[in-house]
N, C-alpha and C positions, 0 to 999 in steps of 0.2 A: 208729961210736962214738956219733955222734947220736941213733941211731935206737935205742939198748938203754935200759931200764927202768934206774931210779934202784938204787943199792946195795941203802939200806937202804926200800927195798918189800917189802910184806908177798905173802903167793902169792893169787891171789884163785879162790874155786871149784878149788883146789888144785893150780894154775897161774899162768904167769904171769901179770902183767895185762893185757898187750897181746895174750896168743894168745885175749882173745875174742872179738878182732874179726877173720875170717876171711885165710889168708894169702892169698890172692888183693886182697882187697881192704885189708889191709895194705901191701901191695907197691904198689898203687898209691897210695896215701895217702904212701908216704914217696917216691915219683918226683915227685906233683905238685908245681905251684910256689909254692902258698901254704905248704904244706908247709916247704918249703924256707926262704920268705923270711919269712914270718910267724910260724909256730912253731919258729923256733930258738930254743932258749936262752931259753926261756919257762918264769918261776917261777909257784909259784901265786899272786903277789900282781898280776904282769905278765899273768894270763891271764883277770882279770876283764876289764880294758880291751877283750880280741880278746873277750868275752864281749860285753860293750854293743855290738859293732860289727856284731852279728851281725844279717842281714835278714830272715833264711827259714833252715826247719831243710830235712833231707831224707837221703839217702843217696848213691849213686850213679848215674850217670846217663850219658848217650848211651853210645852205639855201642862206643869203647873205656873205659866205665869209670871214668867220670872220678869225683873223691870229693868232697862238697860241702865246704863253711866250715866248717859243724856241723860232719861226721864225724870231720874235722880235729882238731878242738878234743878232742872226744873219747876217740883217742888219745890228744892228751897229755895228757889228763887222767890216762888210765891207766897212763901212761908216767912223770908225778912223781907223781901218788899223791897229790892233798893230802888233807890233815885231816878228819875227820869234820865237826869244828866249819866249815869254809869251806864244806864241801858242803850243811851245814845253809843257812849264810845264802845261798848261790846260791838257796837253796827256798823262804828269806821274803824273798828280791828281789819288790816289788810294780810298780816304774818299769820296772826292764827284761824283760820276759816273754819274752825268749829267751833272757835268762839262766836266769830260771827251767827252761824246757825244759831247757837243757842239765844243770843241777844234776841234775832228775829223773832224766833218761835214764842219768844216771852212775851215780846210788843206785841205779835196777832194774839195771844190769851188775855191781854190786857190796857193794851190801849185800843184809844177808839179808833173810828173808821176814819178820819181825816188822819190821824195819825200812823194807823197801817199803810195808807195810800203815800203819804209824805216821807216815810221813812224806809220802805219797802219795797216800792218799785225802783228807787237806785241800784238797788242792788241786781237787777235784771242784768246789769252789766258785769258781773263775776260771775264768769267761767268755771272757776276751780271746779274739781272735782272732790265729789265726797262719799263715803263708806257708810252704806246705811244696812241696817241687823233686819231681817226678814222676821216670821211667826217661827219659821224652822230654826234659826238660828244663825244661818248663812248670810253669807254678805250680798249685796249686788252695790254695782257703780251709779250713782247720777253725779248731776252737776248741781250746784248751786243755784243758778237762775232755775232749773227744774223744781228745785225745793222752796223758793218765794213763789214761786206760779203754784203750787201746791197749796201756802201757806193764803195766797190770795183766793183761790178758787174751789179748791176741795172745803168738804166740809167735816172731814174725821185726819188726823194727819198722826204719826207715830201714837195709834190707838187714843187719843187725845178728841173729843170733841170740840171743836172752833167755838167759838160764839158768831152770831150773826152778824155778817158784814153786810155793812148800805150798798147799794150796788154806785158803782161812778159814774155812770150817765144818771142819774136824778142829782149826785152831790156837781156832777160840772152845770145843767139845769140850774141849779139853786147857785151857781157863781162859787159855791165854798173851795173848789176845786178846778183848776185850771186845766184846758185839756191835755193830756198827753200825744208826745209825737214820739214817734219812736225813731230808732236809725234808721233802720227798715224803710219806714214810712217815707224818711230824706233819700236814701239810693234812690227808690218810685223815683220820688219828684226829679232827681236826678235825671236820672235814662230819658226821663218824659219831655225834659226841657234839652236834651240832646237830640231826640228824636225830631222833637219840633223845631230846631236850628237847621236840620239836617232835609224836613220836607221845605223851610222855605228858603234853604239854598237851592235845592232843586227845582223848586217855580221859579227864580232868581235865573234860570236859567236859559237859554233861547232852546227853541223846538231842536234845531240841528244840533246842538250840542250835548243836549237831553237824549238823544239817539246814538248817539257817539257813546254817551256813556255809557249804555245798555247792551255795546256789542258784544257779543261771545268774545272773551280774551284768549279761549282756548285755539280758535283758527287764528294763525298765523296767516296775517295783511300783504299778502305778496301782491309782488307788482305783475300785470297781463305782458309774459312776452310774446315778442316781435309777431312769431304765430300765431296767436293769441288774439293777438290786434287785430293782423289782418286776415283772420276768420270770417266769415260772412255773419250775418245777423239768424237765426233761428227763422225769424218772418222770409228775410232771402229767399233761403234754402227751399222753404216751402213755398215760395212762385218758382221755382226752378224747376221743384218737380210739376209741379202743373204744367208748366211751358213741355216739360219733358211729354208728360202724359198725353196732353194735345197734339203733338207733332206725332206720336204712335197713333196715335185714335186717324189724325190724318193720313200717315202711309197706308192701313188698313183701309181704309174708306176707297182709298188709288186702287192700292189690288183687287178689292171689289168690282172697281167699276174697269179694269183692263183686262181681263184675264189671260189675253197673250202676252201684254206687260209684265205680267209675273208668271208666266213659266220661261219665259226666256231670261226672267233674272236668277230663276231657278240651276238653270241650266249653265249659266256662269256662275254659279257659285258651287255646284259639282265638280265644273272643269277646273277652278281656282284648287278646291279639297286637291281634288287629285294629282294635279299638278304640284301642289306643297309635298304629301304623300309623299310621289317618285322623289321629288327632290328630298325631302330628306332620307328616303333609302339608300338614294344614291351617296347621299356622305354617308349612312350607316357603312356600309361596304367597301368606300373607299378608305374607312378607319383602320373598319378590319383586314382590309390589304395589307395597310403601312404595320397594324401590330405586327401583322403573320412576317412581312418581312425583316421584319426590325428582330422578332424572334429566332430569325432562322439566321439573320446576319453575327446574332450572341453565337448560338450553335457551333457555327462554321469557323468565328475568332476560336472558341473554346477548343473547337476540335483542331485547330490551327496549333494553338500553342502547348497543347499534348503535344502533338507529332513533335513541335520543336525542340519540347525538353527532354525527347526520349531521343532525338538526332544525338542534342548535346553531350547527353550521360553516354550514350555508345562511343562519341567523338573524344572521350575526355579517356574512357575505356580504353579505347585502341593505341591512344597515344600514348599511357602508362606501360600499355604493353608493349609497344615500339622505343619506348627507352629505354626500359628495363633489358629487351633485345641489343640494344645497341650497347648496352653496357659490358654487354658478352657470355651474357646468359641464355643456353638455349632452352629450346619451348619445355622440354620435359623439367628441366632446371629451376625454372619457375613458375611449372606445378606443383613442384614438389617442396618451394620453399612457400607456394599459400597455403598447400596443404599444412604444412608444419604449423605455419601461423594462426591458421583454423584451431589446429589441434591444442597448440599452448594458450590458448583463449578457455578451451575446455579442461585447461588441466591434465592434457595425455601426454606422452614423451611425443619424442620429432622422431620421422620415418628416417630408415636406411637406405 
């Protein structure tokens, strides 16, 4: 008795509403125990709250079949039937996002195709992220708009088979449906309408200025100096050497035709060699003259000022000992007191 469809429910896809979610997995959905303890006797006002409770959507899972929270919910949704109006606002839920999911999921099992398209492609625009239950058990992440483009496009969604949706190019065809633009679609036209501001500033522009903008900005615009400037032209240089070439072609052509003209030019330019030659041996030699004597003048200073310092130390010698004399000590007297003094440097007694 629990488990039948409400009186007065409408037939949906020209059936029940509960045969469209497969009886296999009907059958297990009404043996489970949430089943049992949580969806009893669940109105639509009582079944937003098991809605906020919800953590992860998904379908069924392990080994025997088990049916998730979501799918739960979902039969009884199609079990009382609520209102169009409740099913709207489960869809402008923005705090709880598995409410939303759930709202969605019920609109594609049971409303029509102008109404999936009008009520379902809004939500393209939430992000959120959602916790969906695999076959194994485990979780993986999508997003929201992942799970409307699923609910639009696939045809089996948490083990659930869709019913057949119209496609929307025959419903925009037939006028029932107004085309869709996406955001997407408006950045496009964006860029395209920058782009094109941007080629007809640049026809807007003169030829020389249109060049200017295309220069390498990496080389630096320095200005030609002074030598720079007054450089010859590349064209120049290349008459110059021709004028060159030709005035060679011509002295050749002379020698030719003189041949005593040119060994007597021969002849002055051996005398010229060798004349430079002597000449510079001859300052070779006279360098090394002035070294050798410049060396030999160190020498003779250095050997100069030995001799002098050994005059002075003997001159400094003889006069210590000519005072020492004069003082009234004779020669042996004052052997005998540097002897002493030698000796007390050493540490020995003074002689007798």
């Amino acid at each position: 008795m629990a488990n039948r469809t409400v009186k007065d429910a409408h037939s949906v896809k020209g059936t029940n509403p509960q045969y469209l979610v497969e009886k296999i997995i009907r059958t297990r959905i009404y043996e489970c125990r949430y089943w049992k303890e949580e969806c009893f006797a669940l109105t639509a006002a009582l079944l937003v709250d098991k809605a906020m409770e919800l953590k992860y959507i998904g379908g069924v899972y392990g080994g025997n079949v088990k049916p998730s929270p979501f799918l739960c919910l979902v039969l009884k949704m199609l079990q009382i039937q609520p209102e169009k109006d409740i099913v709207v606002e489960f869809l402008r839920n923005e705090n709880f996002k598995y409410v939303r999911a759930l709202g969605a999921f019920y609109m594609r099992l049971t409303g029509s195709s102008l109404d999936c398209y009008k009520y379902l492609e809004p939500l393209y625009y939430d992000y959120r992220k959602l916790k969906r239950q695999d076959k194994d058990g485990g979780f993986e992440l999508i997003h929201m708009d992942e799970f409307i483009d699923e609910l639009i496009r696939e045809e089996r969604v948490c083990d659930i088979i869709l019913p057949r949706l119209q496609k929307r190019t025959v419903m925009e065809e037939s006028n029932t449906l107004d085309p869709r633009v996406s955001a997407l679609e408006e950045d496009l036209e964006n860029m395209d309408t920058s782009d094109d501001e941007e080629a007809v500033h640049e026809r807007s522009l003169s030829p020389e200025r249109r060049r200017g903008s295309h220069k390498d900005v990496d080389k630096p615009n320095r200005s030609p100096s002074p030598r720079h400037a007054r450089s010859p032209s590349p064209h120049s240089r290349s008459n110059r050497k021709r004028s060159r070439s030709r005035d060679r072609d011509k002295d050749r052509d002379k020698r030719r035709r003189s041949p005593e003209k040119s060994r007597r030019r021969d002849e002055d330019d051996d005398r010229r060699r060798k004349h430079k030659k002597h000449k510079h041996d001859h300052k070779d030699h006279k360098d090394r003259k002035e070294s050798d004597r410049h060396h030999k003048h160190s020498d003779d200073s250095d050997r100069h000022h030995k001799h002098s310092d050994d005059r002075d130390r003997d001159r400094h010698k003889h006069r210590d000992r000519r005072d020492k004399r004069e003082s009234g000590l004779s020669q042996k007297e004052l052997e005998i007191k540097e002897a002493n003094e030698q000796r007390a440097k050493l540490g020995l007694g003074p002689l007798k």
